[in-house]
C-alpha positions as CSV (number, residue, x, y, z in Angstrom):
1,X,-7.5,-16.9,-61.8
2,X,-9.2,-15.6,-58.7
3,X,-5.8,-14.2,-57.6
4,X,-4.6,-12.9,-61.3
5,X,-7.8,-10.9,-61.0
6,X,-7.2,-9.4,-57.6
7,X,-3.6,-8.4,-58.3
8,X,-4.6,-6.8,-61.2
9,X,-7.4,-4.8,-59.6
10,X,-5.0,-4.2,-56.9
11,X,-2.6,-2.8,-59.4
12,X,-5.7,-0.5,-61.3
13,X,-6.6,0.9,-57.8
14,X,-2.6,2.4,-56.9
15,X,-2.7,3.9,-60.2
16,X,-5.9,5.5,-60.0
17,X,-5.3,6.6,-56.5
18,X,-2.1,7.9,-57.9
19,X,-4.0,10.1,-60.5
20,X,-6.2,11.8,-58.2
21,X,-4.1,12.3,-56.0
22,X,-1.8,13.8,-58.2
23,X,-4.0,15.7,-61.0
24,X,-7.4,16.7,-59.4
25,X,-6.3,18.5,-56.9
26,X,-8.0,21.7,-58.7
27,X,-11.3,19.8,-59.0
28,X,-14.4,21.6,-58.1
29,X,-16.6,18.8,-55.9
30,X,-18.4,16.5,-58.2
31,X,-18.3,17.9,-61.1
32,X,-15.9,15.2,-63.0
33,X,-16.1,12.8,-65.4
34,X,-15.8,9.2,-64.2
35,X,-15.7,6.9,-67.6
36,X,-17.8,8.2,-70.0
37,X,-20.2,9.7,-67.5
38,X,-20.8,12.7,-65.2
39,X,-21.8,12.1,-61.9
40,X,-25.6,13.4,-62.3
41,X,-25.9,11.1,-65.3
42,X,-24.0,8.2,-63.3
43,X,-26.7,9.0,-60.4
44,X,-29.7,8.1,-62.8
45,X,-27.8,5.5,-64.6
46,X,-27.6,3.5,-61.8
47,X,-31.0,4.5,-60.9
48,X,-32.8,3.4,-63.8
49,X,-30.7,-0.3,-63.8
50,X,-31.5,-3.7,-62.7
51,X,-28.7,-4.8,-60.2
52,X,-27.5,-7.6,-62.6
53,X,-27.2,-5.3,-65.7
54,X,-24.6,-3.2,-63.0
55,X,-21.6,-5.9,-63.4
56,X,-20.4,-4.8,-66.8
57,X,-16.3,-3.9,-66.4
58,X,-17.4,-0.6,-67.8
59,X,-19.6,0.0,-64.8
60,X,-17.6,-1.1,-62.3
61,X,-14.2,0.9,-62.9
62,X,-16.3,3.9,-63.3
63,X,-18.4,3.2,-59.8
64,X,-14.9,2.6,-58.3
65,X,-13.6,5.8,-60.1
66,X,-16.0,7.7,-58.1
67,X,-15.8,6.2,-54.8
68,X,-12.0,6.6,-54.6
69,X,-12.1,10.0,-55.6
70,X,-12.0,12.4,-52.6
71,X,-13.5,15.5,-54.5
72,X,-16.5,13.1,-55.3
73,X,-19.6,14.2,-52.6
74,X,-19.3,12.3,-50.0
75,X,-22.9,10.9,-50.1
76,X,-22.5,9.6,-53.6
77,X,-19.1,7.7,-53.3
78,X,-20.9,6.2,-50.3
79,X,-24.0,5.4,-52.0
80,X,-21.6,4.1,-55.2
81,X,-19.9,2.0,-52.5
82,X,-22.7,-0.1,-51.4
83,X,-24.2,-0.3,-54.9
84,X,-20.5,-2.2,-55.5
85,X,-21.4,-4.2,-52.7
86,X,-24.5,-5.2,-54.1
87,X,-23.5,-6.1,-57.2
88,X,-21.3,-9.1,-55.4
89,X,-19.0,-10.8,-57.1
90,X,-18.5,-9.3,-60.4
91,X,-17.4,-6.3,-58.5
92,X,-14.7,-8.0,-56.9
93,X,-12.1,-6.1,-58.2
94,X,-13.4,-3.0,-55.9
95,X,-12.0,-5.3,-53.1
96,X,-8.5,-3.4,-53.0
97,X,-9.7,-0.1,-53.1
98,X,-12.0,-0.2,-50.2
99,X,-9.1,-1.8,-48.1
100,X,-6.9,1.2,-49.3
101,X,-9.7,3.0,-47.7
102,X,-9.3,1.3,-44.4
103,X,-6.4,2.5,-43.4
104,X,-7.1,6.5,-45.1
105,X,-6.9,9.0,-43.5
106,X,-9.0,11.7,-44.8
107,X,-10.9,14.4,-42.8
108,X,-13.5,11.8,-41.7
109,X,-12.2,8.9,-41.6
110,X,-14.4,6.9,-39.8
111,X,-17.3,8.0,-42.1
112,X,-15.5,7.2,-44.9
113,X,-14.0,3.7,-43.3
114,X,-18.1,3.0,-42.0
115,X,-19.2,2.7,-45.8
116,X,-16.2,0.4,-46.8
117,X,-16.8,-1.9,-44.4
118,X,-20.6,-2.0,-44.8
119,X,-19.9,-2.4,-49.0
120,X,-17.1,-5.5,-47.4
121,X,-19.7,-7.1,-45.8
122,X,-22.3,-6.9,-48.5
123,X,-19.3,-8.5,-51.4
124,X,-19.3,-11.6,-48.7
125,X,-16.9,-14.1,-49.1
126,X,-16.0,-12.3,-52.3
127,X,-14.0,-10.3,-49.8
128,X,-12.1,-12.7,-48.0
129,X,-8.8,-11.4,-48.6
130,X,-9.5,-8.4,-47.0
131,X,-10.6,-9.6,-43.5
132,X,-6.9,-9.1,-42.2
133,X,-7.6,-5.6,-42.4
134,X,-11.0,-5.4,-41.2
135,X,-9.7,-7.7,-37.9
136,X,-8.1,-4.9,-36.0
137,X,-11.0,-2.6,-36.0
138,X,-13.0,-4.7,-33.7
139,X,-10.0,-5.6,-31.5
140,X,-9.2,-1.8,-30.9
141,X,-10.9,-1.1,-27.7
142,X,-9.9,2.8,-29.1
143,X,-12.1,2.9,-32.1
144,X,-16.0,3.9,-32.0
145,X,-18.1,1.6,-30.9
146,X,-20.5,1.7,-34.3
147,X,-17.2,1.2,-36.6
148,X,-16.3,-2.1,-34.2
149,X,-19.8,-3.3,-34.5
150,X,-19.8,-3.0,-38.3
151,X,-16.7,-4.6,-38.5
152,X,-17.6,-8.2,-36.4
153,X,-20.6,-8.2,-38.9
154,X,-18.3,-7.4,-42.3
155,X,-15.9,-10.0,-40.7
156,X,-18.7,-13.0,-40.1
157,X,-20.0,-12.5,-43.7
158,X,-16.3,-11.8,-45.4
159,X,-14.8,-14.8,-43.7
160,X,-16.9,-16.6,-41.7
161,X,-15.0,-19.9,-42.5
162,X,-11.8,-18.8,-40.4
163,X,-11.0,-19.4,-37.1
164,X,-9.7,-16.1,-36.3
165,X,-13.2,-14.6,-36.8
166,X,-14.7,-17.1,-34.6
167,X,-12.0,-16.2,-31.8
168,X,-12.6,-13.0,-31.9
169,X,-16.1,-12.7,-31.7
170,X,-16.0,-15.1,-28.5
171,X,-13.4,-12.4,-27.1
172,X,-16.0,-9.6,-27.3
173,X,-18.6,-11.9,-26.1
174,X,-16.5,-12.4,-23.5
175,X,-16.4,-8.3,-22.3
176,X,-17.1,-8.0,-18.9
177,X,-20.7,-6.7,-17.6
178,X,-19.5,-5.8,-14.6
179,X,-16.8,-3.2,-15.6
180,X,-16.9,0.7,-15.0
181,X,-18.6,0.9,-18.6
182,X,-20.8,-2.1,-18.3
183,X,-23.3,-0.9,-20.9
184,X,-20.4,-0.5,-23.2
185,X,-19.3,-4.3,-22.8
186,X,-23.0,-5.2,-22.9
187,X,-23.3,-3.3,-26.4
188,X,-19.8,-5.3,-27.5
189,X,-21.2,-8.8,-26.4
190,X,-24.8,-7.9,-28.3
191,X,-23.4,-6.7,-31.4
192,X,-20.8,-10.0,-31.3
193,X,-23.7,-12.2,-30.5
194,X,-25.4,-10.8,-34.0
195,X,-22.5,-11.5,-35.6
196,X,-22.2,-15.4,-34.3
197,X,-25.7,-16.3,-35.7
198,X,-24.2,-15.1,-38.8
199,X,-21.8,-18.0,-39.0
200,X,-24.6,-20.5,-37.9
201,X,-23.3,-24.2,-36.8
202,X,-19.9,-22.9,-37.1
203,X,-20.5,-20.6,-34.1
204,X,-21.1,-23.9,-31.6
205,X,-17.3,-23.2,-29.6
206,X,-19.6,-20.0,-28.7
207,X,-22.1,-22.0,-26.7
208,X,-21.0,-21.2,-23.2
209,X,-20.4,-17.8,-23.5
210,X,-24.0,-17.5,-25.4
211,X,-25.3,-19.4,-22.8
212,X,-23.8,-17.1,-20.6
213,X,-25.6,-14.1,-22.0
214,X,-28.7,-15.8,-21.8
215,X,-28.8,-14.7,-18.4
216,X,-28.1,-11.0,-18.8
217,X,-29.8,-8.4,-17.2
218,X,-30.2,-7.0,-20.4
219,X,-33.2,-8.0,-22.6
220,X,-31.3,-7.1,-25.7
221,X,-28.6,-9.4,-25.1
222,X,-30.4,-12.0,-24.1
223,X,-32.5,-11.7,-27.4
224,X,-29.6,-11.7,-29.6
225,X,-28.1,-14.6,-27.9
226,X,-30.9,-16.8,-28.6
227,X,-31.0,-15.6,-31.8
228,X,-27.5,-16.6,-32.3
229,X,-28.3,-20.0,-30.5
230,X,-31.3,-21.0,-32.8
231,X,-28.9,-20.1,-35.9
232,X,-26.9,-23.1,-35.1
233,X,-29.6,-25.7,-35.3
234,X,-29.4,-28.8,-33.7
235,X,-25.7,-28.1,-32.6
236,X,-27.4,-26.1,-29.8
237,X,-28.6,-28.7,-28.1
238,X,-27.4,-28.0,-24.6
239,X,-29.0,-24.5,-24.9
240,X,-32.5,-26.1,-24.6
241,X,-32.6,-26.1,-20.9
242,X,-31.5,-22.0,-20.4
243,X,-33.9,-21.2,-23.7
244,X,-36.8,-23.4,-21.9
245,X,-36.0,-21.2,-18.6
246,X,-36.2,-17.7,-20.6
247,X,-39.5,-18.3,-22.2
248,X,-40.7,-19.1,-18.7
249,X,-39.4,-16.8,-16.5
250,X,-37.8,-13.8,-18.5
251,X,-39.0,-10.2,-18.1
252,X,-39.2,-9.3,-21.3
253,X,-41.5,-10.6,-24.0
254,X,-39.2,-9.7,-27.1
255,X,-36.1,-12.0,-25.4
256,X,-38.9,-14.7,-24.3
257,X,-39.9,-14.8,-28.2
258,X,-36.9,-15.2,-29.5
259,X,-35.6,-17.7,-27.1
260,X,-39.3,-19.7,-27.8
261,X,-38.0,-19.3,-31.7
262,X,-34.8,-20.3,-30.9
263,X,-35.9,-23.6,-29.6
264,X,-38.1,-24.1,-33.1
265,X,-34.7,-23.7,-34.9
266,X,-32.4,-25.8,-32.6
267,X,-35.1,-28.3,-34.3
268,X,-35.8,-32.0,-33.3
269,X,-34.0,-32.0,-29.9
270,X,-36.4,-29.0,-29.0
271,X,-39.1,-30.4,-29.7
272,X,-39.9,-31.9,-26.0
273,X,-39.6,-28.8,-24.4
274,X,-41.6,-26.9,-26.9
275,X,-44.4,-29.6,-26.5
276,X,-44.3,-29.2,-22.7
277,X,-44.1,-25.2,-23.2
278,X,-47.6,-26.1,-25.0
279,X,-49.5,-27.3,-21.7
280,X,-48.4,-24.5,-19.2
281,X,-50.6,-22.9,-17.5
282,X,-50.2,-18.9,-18.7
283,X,-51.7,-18.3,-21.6
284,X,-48.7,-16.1,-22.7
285,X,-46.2,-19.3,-22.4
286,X,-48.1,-21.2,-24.9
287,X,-48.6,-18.7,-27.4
288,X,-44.7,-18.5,-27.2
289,X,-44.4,-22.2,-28.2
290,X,-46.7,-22.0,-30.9
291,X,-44.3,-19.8,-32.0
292,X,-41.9,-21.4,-31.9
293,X,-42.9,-23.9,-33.1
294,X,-44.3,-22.1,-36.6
295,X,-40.1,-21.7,-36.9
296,X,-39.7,-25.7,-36.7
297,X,-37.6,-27.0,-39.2
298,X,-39.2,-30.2,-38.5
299,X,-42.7,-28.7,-39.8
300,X,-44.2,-32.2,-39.9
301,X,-43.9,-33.0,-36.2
302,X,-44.5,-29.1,-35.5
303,X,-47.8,-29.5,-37.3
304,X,-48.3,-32.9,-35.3
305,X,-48.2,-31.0,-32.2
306,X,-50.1,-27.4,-33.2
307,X,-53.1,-29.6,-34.1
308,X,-53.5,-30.5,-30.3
309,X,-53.2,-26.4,-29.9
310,X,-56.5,-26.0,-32.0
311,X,-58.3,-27.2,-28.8
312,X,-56.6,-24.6,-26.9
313,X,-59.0,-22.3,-23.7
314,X,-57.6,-19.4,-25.6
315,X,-59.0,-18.2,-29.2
316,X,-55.7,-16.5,-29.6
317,X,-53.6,-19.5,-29.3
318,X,-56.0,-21.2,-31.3
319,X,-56.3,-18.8,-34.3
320,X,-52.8,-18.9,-34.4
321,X,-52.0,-22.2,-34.3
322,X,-54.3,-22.9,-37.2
323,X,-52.5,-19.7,-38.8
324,X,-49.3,-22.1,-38.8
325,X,-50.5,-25.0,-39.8
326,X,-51.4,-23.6,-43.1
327,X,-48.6,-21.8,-43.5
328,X,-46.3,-25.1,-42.4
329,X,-49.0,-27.1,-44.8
330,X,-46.7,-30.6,-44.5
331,X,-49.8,-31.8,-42.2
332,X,-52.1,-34.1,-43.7
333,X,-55.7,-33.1,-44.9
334,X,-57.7,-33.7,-41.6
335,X,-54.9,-31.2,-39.9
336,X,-55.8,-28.6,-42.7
337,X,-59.6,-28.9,-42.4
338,X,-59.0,-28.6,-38.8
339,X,-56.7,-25.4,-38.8
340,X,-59.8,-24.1,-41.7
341,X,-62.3,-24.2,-39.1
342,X,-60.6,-23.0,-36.5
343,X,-60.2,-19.9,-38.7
344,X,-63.5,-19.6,-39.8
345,X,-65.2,-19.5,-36.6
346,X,-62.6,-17.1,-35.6
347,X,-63.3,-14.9,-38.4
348,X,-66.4,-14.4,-36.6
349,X,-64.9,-13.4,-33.0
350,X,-65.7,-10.9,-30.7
351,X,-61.5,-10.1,-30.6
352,X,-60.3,-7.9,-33.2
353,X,-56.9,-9.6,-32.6
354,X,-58.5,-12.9,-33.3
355,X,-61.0,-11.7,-36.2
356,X,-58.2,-10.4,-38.6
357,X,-55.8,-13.2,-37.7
358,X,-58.4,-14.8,-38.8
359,X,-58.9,-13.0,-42.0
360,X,-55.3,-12.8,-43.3
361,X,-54.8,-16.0,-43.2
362,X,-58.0,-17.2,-44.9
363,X,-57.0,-14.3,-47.7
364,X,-53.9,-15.8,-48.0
365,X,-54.9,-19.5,-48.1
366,X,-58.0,-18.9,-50.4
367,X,-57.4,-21.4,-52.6
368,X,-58.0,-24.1,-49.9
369,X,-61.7,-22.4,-49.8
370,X,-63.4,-24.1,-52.7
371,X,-65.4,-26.3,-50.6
372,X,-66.0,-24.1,-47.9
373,X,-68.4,-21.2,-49.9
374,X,-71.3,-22.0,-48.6
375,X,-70.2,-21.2,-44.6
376,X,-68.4,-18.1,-45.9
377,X,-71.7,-17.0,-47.3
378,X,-73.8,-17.8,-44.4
379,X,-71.6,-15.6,-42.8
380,X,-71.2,-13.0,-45.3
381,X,-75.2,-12.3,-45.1
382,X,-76.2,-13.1,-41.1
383,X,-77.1,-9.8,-39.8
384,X,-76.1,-11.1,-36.3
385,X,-72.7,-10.9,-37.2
386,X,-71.1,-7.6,-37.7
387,X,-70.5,-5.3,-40.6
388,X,-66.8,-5.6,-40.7
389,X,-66.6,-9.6,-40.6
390,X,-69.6,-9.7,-42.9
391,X,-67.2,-7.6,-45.4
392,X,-64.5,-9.7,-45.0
393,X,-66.3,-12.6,-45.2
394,X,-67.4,-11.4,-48.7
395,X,-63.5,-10.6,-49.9
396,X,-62.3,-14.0,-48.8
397,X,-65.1,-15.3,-51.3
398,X,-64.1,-13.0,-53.9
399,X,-60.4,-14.6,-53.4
400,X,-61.6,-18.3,-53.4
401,X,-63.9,-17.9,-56.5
């Protein structure tokens, strides 16, 4: 049925092609009629619509009406595009048409070729069938580098279940640092990296060259990398020991964090190195682990461990920790009384940092304050303490009333 459905739109899109090529020639830019709409009234139609109530058949010919029309302004076809996207799979008769727009070759094409692939990427598997088309554009060492980026993401989400997306990618990952253009090849292996965590587990033959990437001089790839590492769970195990190495001795703390998150989604296996990570002497390596360990899938033991944290030199790590614990909440109810009082004497701090860490997360967990009214008033009328926690003492009560 799938099939019949594609054929048919495939059919609708080579004679509508066919009429605008052939009859609108004379057409003065947008000022059409795409099925029983103009283009101003299809601009607040879509507008003033719900995404769902877009995936009528009616809708959807006349969206497609105005995207493959050439006289159309250029920002609304694109804009008309991606809404087609967004609708998903209703709208997967627009399929054909934006692979006819692939391969046109218009005055811009690569403007025009941008949108179809982003609107691709955002139909998902929907558009499977078209990833044979949207494979050469990031094999074409000759086409700019945004359009070749765009595509190794519209390819992971199109059809991430194929091989030939997988090779690909770990050809670009593979581009070589060291050529004449290395920050080219560096841009190639970051924006292939992205595209790997898209496919999760699947991406695991990508381990060694990830691995490899981990120990770029270039903090951007290195922070996509882990990214792409943590997205495969426990299948990347033997990335621990590289991950462990970058939260300890990387250079920057944006590719430190996400390798210290990476090691919270590899999950179980991680869990060693993130408790060791917890006991290091710099302050700064710690808070990483709490960290990562706030993006454990195994919350339980993650909260296990944290609790230890709330004992922690540093108020920081300590606010935080208890921040996570709540926010985890698999932990029993002495690990949640803990992680309260933690927070409420650090609502009180002399660290800004610490006070409103402090404060969001009591706002946000207010309904575990019923039993704790009479400390938040104590503090909401001590003259000692300052204006500002006294008033956010007082709001916190207004939440947990």
């Amino acid at each position: 049925m799938a099939i019949q459905k594609m054929l048919l739109g495939m059919a609708w899109v080579a004679c509508l092609w066919t009429s605008l090529s052939a009859g609108e020639a004379d057409r003065t830019r947008g000022d059409g009629v795409y099925g029983n709409r103009s283009l101003p009234e299809w601009r607040e139609f879509v507008k003033s619509q719900p995404l769902q109530a877009l995936g009528t058949p009616e809708t959807i010919q006349g969206l497609m009406e105005i995207v493959a029309d050439p006289f159309a302004p250029w920002t609304d076809r694109r804009q008309f595009a991606l809404t087609l996207g967004r609708i998903g799979s209703p709208a997967a008769e627009a399929v054909p048409l934006f692979q006819k727009l692939l391969k046109n070759k218009d005055a811009d094409p690569t403007a025009t070729q941008l949108w179809s692939l982003k609107a691709l990427g955002l139909l998902g598997t929907t558009a499977q069938t078209a990833a044979d088309d949207v494979l050469p554009f990031l094999q074409d060492a000759h086409q700019p580098f945004l359009l070749r980026a765009t595509a190794m993401e519209t390819l992971a989400r199109i059809a991430p279940d194929q091989g030939t997306t997988l090779t690909a990618l770990i050809e670009l990952l593979k581009s070589d640092e060291r050529s004449p253009d290395s920050q080219q090849a560096n841009e190639l292996r970051r924006a292939s990296a992205e595209a790997l965590s898209l496919l999760g587990p699947q991406a695991s033959p990508a381990l060694p060259e990830l691995i490899r990437a981990l120990h770029s001089d270039w903090p951007i790839l290195q922070r996509s990398a882990a990214t792409a590492l943590g997205a495969m769970g426990p299948r990347g195990e033997l990335a621990i020991s590289p991950l462990t190495d970058l939260v300890l001795f990387g250079e920057s703390n944006d590719s430190r964090e996400a390798a210290a998150e990476a090691l919270g989604a590899i999950g179980k296996p991680a869990l060693p190195a993130l408790t060791h990570l917890l006991q290091d002497e710099e302050n700064l390596v710690r808070r990483l682990a709490v960290r990562g360990l706030g993006k454990s899938v195994e919350s339980t033991a993650a909260v296990k461990i944290l609790a230890a944290a709330l004992q922690d030199e540093s108020p920081v790590i300590r606010v935080e920790s208890a921040e996570i614990i709540l926010l985890l909440q698999p932990g029993n109810a002495l690990q949640k009384e803990a992680a309260i009082q933690v927070l409420l004497i650090s609502l009180q701090s002399t660290e800004r940092e610490v006070r409103m860490t402090a404060y969001r997360s009591l706002q946000k967990h207010a309904d575990l304050l019923t039993s704790h009214h009479h400390e938040l008033q104590a503090i909401a009328s001590d003259p000692q303490i300052n204006a500002q926690t006294r008033l956010a003492a007082r709001r916190i009560l207004e939440l947990a009333n």
